[in-house]
TORDOVEX-988353 format. One line per field, with one value per residue (C-alpha): z, x, y; residue number from 0; residue in one letter. Coordinates in Angstrom, 3 decimals, decimal comma. Example, Ala and Ser with C-alpha at 12.3 -4.5 7.8 and 13.67 -1.06 7.14 Angstrom:
zz	c(7,800 / 7,140)
xx	c(12,300 / 13,670)
yy	c(-4,500 / -1,060)
seq	c(0 / 1)
type	c(A / S)
# end
This chain:
zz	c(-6,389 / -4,297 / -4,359 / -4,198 / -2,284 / 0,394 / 2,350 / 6,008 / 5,412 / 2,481 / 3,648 / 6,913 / 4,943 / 2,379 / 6,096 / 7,883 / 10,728 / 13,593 / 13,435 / 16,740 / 17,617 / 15,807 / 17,136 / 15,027 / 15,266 / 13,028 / 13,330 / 11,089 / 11,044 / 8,696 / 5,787 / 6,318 / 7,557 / 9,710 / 10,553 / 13,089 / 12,550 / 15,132 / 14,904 / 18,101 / 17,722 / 15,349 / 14,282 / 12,766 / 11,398 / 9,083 / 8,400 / 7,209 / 5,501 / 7,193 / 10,226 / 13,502 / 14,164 / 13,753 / 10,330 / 9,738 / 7,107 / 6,452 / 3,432 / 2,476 / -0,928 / -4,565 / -4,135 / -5,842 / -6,768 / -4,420 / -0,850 / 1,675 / 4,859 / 6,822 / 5,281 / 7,605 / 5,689 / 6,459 / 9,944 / 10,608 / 8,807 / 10,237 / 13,173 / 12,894 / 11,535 / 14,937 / 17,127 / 15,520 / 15,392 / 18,313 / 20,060 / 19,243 / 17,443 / 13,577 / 10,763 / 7,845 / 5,249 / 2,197 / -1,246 / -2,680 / -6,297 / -10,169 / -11,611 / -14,541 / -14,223 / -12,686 / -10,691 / -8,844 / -8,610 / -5,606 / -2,813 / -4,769 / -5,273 / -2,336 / -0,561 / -2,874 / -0,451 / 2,677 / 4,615 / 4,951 / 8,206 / 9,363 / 8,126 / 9,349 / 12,481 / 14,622 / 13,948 / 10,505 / 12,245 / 15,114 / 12,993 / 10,827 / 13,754 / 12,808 / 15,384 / 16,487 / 13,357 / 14,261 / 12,230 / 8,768 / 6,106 / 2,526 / -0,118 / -3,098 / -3,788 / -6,733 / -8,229 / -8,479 / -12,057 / -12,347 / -10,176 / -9,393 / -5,913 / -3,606 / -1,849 / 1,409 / 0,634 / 0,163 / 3,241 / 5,870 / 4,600 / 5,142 / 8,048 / 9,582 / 8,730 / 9,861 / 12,888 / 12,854 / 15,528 / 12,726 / 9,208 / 7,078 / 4,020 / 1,324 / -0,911 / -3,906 / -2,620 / -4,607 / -3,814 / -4,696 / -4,925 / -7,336 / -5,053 / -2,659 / -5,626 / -5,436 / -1,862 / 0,943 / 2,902 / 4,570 / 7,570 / 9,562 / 12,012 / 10,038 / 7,503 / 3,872 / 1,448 / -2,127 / -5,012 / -3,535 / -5,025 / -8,011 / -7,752 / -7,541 / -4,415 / -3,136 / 0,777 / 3,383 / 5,077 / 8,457 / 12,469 / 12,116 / 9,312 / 10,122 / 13,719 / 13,808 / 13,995 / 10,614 / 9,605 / 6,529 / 4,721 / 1,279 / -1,529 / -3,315 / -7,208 / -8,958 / -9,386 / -10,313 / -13,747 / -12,790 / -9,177 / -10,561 / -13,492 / -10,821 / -8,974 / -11,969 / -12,682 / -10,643 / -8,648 / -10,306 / -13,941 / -13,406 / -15,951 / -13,873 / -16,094 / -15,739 / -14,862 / -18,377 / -20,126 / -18,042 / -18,523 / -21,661 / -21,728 / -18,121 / -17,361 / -14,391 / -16,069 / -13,804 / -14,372 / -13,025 / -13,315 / -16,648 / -14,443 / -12,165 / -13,057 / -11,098 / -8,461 / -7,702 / -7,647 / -4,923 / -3,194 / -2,964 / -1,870 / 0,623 / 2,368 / 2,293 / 4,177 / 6,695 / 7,530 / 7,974 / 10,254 / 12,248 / 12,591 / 13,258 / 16,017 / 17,288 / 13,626 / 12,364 / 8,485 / 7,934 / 7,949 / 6,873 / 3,866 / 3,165 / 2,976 / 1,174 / -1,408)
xx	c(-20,021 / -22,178 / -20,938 / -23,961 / -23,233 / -25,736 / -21,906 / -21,595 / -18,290 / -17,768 / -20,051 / -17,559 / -14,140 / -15,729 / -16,799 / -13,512 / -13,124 / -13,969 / -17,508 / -19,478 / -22,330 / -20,136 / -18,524 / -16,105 / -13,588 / -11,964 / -10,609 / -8,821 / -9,003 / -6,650 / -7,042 / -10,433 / -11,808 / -14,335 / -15,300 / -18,288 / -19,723 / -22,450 / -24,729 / -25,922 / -27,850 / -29,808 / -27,089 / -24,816 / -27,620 / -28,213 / -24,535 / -23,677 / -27,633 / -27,637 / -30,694 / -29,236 / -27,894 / -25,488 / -23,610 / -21,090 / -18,663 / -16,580 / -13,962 / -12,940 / -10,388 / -12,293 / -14,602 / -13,898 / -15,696 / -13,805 / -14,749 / -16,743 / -18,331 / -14,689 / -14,394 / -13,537 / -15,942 / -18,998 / -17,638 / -17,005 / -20,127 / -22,385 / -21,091 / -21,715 / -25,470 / -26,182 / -24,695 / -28,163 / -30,585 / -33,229 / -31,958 / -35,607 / -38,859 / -39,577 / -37,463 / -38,648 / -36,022 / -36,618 / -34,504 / -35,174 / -34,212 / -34,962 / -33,826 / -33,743 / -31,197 / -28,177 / -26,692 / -29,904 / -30,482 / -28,544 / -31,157 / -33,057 / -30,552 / -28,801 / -32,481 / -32,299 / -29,918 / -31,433 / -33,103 / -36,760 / -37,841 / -40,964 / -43,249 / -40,866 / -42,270 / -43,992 / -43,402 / -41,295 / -38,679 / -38,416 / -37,852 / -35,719 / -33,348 / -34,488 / -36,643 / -33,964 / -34,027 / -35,328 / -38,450 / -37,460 / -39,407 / -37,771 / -39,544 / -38,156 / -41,121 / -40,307 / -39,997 / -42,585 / -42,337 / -43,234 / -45,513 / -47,402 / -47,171 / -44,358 / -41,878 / -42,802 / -46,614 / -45,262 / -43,509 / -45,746 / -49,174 / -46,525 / -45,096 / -48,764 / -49,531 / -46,633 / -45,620 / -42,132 / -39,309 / -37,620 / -37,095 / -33,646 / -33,600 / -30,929 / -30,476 / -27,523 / -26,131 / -24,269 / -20,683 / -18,026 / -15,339 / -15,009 / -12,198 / -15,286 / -18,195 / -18,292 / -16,387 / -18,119 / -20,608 / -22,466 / -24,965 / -27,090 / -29,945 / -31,963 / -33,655 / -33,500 / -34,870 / -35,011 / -33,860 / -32,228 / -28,407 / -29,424 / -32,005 / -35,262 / -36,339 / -39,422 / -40,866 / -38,467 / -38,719 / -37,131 / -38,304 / -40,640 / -42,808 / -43,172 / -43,003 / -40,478 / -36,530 / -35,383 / -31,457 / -29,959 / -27,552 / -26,235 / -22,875 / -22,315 / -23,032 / -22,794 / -21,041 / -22,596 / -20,880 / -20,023 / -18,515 / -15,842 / -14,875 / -14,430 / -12,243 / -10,315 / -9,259 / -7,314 / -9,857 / -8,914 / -9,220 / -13,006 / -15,017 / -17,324 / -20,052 / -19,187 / -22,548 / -23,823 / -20,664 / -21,214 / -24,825 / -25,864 / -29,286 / -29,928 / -30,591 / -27,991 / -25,477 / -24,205 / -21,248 / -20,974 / -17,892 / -17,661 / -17,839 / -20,856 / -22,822 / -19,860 / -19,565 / -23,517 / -23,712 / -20,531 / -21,794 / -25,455 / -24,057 / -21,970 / -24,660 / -27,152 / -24,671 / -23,743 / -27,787 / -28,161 / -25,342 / -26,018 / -29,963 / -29,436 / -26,541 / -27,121 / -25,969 / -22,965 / -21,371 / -21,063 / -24,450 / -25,860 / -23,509 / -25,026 / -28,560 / -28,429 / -25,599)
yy	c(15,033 / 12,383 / 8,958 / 6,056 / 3,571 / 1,041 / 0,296 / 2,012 / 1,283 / 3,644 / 5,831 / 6,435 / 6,557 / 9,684 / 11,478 / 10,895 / 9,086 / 11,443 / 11,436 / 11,638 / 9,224 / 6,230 / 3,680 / 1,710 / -0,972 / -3,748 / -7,023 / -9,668 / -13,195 / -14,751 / -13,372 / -12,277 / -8,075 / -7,474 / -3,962 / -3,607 / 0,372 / 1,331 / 4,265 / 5,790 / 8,612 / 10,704 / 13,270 / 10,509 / 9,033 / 11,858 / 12,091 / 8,714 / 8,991 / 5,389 / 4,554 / 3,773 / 0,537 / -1,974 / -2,858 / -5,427 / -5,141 / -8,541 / -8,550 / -11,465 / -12,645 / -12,951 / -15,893 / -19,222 / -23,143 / -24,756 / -23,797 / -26,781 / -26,467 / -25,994 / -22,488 / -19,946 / -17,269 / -19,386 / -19,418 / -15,743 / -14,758 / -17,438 / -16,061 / -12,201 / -13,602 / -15,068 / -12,190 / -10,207 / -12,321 / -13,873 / -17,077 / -18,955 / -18,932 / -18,990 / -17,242 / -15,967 / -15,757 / -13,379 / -13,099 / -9,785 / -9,153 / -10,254 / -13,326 / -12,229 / -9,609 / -11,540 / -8,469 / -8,387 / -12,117 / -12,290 / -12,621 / -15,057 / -17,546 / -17,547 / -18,256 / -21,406 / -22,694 / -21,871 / -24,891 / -24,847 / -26,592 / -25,115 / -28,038 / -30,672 / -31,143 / -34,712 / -37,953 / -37,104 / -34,793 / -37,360 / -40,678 / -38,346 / -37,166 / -33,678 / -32,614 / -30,395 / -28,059 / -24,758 / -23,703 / -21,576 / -20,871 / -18,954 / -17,153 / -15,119 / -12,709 / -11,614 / -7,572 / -5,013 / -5,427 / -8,676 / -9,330 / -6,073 / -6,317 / -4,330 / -6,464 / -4,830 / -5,635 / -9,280 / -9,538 / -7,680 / -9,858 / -13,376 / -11,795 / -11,158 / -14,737 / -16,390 / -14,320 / -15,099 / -14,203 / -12,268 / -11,713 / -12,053 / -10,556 / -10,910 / -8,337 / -7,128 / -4,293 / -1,014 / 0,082 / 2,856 / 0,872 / -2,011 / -3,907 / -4,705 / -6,252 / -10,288 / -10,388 / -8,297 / -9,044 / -6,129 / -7,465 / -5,290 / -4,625 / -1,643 / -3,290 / -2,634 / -0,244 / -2,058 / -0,329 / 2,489 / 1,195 / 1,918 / 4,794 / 3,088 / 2,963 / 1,194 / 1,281 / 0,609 / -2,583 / -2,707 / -3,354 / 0,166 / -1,291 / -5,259 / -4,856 / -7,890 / -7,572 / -7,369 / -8,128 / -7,403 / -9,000 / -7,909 / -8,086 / -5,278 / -6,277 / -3,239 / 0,441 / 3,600 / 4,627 / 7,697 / 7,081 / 4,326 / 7,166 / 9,968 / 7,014 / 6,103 / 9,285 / 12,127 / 14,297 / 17,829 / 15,902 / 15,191 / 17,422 / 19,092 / 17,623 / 14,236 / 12,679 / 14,063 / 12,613 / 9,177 / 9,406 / 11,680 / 10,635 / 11,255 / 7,409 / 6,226 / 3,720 / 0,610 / -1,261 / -4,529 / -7,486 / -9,672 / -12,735 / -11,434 / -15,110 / -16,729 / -14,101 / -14,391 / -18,020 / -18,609 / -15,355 / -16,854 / -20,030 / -18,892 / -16,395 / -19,367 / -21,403 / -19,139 / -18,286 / -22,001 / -22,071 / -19,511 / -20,504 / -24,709 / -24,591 / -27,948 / -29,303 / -29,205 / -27,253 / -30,307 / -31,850 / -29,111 / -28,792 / -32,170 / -31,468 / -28,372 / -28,833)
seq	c(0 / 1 / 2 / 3 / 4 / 5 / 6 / 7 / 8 / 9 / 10 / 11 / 12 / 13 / 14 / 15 / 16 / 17 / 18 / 19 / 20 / 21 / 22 / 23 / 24 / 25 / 26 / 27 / 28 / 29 / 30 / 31 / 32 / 33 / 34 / 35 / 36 / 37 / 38 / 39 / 40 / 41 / 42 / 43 / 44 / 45 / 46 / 47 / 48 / 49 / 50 / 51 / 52 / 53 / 54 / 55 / 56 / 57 / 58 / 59 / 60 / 61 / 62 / 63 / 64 / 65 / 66 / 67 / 68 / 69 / 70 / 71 / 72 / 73 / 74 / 75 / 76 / 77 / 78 / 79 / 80 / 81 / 82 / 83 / 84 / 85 / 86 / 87 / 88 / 89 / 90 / 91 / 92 / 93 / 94 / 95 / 96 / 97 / 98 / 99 / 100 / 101 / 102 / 103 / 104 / 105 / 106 / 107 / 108 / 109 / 110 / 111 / 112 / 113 / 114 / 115 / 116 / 117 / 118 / 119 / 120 / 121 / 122 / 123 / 124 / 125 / 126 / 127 / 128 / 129 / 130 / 131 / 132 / 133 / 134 / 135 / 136 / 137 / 138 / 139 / 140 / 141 / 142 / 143 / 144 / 145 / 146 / 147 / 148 / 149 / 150 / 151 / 152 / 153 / 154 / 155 / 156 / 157 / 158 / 159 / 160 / 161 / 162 / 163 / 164 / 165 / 166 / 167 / 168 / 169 / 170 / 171 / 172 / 173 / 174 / 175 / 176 / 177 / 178 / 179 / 180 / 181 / 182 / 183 / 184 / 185 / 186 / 187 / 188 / 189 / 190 / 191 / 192 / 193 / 194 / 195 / 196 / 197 / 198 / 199 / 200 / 201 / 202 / 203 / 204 / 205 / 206 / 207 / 208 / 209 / 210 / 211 / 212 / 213 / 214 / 215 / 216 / 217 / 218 / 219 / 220 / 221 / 222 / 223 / 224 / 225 / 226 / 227 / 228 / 229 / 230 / 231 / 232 / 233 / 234 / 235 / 236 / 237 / 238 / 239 / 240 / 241 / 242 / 243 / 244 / 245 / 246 / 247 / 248 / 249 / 250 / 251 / 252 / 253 / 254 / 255 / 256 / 257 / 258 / 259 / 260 / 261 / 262 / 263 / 264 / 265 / 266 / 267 / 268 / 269 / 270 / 271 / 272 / 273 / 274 / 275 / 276 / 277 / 278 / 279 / 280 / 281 / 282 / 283 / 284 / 285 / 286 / 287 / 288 / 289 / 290 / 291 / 292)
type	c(X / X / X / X / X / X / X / X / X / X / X / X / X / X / X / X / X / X / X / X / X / X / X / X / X / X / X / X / X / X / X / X / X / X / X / X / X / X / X / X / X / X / X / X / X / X / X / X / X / X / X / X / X / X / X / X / X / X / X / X / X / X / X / X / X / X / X / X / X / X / X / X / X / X / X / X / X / X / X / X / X / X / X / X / X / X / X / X / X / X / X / X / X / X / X / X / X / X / X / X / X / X / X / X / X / X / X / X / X / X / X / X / X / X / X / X / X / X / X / X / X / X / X / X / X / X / X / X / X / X / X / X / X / X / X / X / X / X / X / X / X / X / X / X / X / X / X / X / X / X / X / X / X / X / X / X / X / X / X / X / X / X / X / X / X / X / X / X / X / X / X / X / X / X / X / X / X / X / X / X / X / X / X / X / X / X / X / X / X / X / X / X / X / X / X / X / X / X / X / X / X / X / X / X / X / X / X / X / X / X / X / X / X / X / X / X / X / X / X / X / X / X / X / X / X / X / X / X / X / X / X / X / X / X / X / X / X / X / X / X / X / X / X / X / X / X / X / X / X / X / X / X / X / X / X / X / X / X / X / X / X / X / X / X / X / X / X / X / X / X / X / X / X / X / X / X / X / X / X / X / X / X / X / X / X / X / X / X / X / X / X / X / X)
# end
């Protein structure tokens, strides 16, 4: 049976460990796992079904209301942001998803927090004290469906406008596993293709096709029906039809946390911290706490 999942992570533990062309290693920090997974070359590439790059894989415990600008999550992932992305020059930061289905509404909320600076600029940024900021701009395009118009359409004609250093896109992600939905953070340096968690994929936007960097940052939101029965239940117990009995119409089923409103909004907020953070180093969580929240 084929698990779906967008996590390198999960990808590597259903392959083993001894893979060749992947470089691996894990740290914690507190209470807080960070697993750095590397592809080199184009044989584990087509193993892992993953491009080549770098992902970042930080686990962190379930979310909750009460975290500020000390939090050591903004920190480590503000941190692993900035490790990626170019030292200087314009960002373009992009929310992909549909507000109106909250699982997906991820990248267009969390851009909602993300500090737009790119027309603060002269005399207003200087008698502000914020001629510092580095130049951002955020946009939430929207979904094929509504608007008629790709996401990667979107972002190349902006990005050919704009010409920024490099593009962030945020994006809900799928796992395997529901211990990882509302409190991982996958980041990486191969772009994104949208849909694909949950069988609908659209063009792939990445370095290849906008001719910028392009870093990736997503939480998993959702679990294929099928892969958390098969997980549920002991592996020699699985009917051998299971996808039909999961899915008897033939339509892929999702499941997805009672509480996912809550789990989107802190998740949102805390990825839109941790971008600022990790794009305006000479101010502090602090201020920036301020101006956003």
């Amino acid at each position: 049976m084929s698990f779906r999942t967008d996590l390198a992570l999960e990808t590597r533990e259903l392959l083993g460990t001894n893979i060749p062309g992947i470089k691996h290693n894990e740290r914690m920090e507190d209470n807080i796992k960070i697993t750095n997974i590397e592809i080199l070359n184009d044989s584990a590439s087509q193993s892992l079904k993953k491009p080549k790059g770098k992902y970042v894989t930080i686990e962190f415990p379930t979310l909750t209301d009460n975290f500020q600008h000390s939090d050591k999550r903004i920190e480590i992932v503000s941190k692993e942001i900035a490790s990626l992305i170019t030292n200087k020059g314009l960002v373009l930061v992009v929310g992909v998803g549909n507000t109106d289905i909250t699982p997906d509404a991820l990248g267009p909320k969390a851009t909602s927090y993300i500090l737009a600076t790119r027309h603060i600029k002269g005399e207003l940024a200087r008698s502000t004290g914020l001629d510092k900021l580095r130049p951002v701009s955020a946009i939430f395009p929207g979904v094929l469906g509504q608007t008629g118009i790709e996401t990667s359409e979107f972002i190349t004609s902006i990005v050919n406008k704009l010409k920024p250093s490099c593009v962030i896109i945020i994006d809900a992600l799928a796992s395997k596993q529901a211990k990882h939905l509302g409190c991982t953070i996958q980041i990486s340096n191969t772009g994104i293709t949208p849909g694909s968690g949950v069988g609908n994929s659209r063009p792939q936007i990445n370095k290849d096709t906008l001719n910028v960097p392009v870093i990736s940052i997503g939480v998993p939101t959702v679990v294929d029906a099928s892969t958390l029965a098969y997980s549920l239940i002991n592996e020699d117990k699985a009917p051998e039809n299971l996808n039909e009995v999961i899915s008897p119409h033939g339509s892929d089923m999702m499941v997805t946390p009672r509480e996912i409103d809550l789990l989107i909004e802190r998740a949102s907020k805390l990825i839109g911290l941790s971008i600022n953070c990790a794009l305006q180093k000479d101010f502090s969580a602090e201020d920036i706490y301020l101006l956003v929240c």
